[in-house]
N, C-alpha and C positions, 0 to 999 in steps of 0.2 A: 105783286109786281105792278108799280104803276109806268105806262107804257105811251107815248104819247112825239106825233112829227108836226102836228098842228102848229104853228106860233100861240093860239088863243088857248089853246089847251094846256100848254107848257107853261102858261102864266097862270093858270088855274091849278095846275098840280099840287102845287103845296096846300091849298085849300081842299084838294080830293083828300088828301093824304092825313091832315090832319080830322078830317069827317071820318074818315075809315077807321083813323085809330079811338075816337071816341066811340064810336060804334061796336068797334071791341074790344074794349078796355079791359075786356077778360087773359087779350095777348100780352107778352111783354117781347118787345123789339131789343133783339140779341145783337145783329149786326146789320149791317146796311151794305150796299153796293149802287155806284151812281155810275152808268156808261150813258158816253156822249159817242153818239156814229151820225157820219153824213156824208152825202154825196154831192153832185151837181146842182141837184133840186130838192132835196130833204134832211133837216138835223132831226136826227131821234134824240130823244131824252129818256133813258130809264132809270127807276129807281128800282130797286130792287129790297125788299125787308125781309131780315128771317127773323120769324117769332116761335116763341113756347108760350101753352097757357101757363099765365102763373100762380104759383103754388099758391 
């Protein structure tokens, strides 16, 4: 789960995201989940991966 209320950070995610999956290119990404929440003073961003090793 990548997890992130920063503005700088939320603009790097996609860049964490695909370092992670090279990193384990042993996983294979089944499905995804992407929730946006915010309040007054904070937008979250998550992403969410489910993986299996693959065969």
């Amino acid at each position: 789960m990548f997890s992130t209320t920063l503005a700088r950070d939320r603009e790097n995610m996609g860049e964490n995201i695909t370092k992670w999956l090279k990193e384990n290119s042993n996983f294979e990404v089944v499905d995804k989940v992407v929730t946006q929440s915010s309040d007054k003073e904070f937008h979250c961003l998550t992403i969410t991966l489910f993986y299996r090793v693959k065969s």
